[in-house]
N, C-alpha and C positions, 0 to 999 in steps of 0.2 A: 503448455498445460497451465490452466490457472486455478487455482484451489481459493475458493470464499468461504466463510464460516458468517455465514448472519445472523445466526444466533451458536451463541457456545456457552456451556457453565463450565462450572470449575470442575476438573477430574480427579476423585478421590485416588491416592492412591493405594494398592493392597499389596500386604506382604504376601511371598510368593515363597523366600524360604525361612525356614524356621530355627537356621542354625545358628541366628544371632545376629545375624548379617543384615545393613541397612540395605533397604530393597530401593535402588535406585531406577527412575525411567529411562530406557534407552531412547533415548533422542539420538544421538550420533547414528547409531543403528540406521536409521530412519534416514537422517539427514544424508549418507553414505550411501544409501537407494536410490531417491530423490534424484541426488548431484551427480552419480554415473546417470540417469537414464535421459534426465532432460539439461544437464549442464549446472557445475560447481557456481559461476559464473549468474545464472539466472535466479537462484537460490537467498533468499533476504528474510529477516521480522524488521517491524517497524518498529523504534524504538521513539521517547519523547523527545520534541529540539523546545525551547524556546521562541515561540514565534504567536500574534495575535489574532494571524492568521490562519485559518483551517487548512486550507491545503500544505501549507508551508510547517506545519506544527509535528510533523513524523521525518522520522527520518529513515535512511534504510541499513541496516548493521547485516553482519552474516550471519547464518545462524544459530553460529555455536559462541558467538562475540559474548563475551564477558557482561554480564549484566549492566545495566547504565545506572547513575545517580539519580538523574534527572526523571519524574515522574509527572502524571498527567493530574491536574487538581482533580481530586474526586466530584467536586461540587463545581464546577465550571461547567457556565450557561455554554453549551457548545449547540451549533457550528456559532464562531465569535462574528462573525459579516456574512450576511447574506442579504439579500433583498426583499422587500416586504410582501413584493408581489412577483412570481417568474415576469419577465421579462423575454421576447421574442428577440432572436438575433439571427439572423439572414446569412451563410456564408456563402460563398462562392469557392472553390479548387480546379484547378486546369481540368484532370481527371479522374473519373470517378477512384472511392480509397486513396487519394491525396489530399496532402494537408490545404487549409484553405489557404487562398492566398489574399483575400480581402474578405470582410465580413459588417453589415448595417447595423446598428445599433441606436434604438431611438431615433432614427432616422438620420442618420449620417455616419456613411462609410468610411471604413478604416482598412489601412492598409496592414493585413498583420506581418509584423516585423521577425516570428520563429512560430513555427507551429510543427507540432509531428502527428501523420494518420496512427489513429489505433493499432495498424499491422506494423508499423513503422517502430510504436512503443515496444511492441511486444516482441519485435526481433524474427518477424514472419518473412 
């Protein structure tokens, strides 16, 4: 199962009781649903790393891990590298839903050295 939010705002939250008690969200709750039905194990947030690259700039924590230090610049031009125009790249894979195993690029083939299929990432 994979769960995207592409758009999300921020969730008010509402007191519930009134006897003085801070009304906190049950996240564990949740997170204890979640981790029995599809695995403790597959279960992540992405927290900030240090890095000037996009992909490389998340990292994965669990999801009840202690808040991190490290934050994302509010004003940061993001994605930080990309190209200015898509770019066409060719792979090749022995068979179909395998990872490739060489791929063109600008017109000269590359041998790729690790790659993993989509089902491969996802543990299917």
């Amino acid at each position: 199962m994979m769960l995207a939010a592409p758009v999300a705002e921020p969730l008010g939250l509402r007191t519930i009781s009134t006897l003085g008690e801070r009304a906190v969200p049950e996240v564990a709750a949740l997170v204890d649903v979640l981790g029995n039905r599809v695995g403790e194990e597959r279960l992540f947030r992405l927290a900030a790393r240090e890095s000037h690259i996009p992909e490389r700039s998340t990292l994965r924590i669990a999801p009840m891990a202690d808040p991190t230090l490290l934050r994302w610049p509010q004003r940061w031009p993001r994605p930080a590298r990309l190209l200015v125009r898509p770019e066409t790249i060719e792979t090749m894979a022995l068979l179909p839903d395998h990872p490739p195993v060489h791929f063109v690029w600008r017109g000269v083939r590359r041998r790729a050295a690790t790659a993993r299929s989509a089902s491969m990432a996802n543990g299917i």
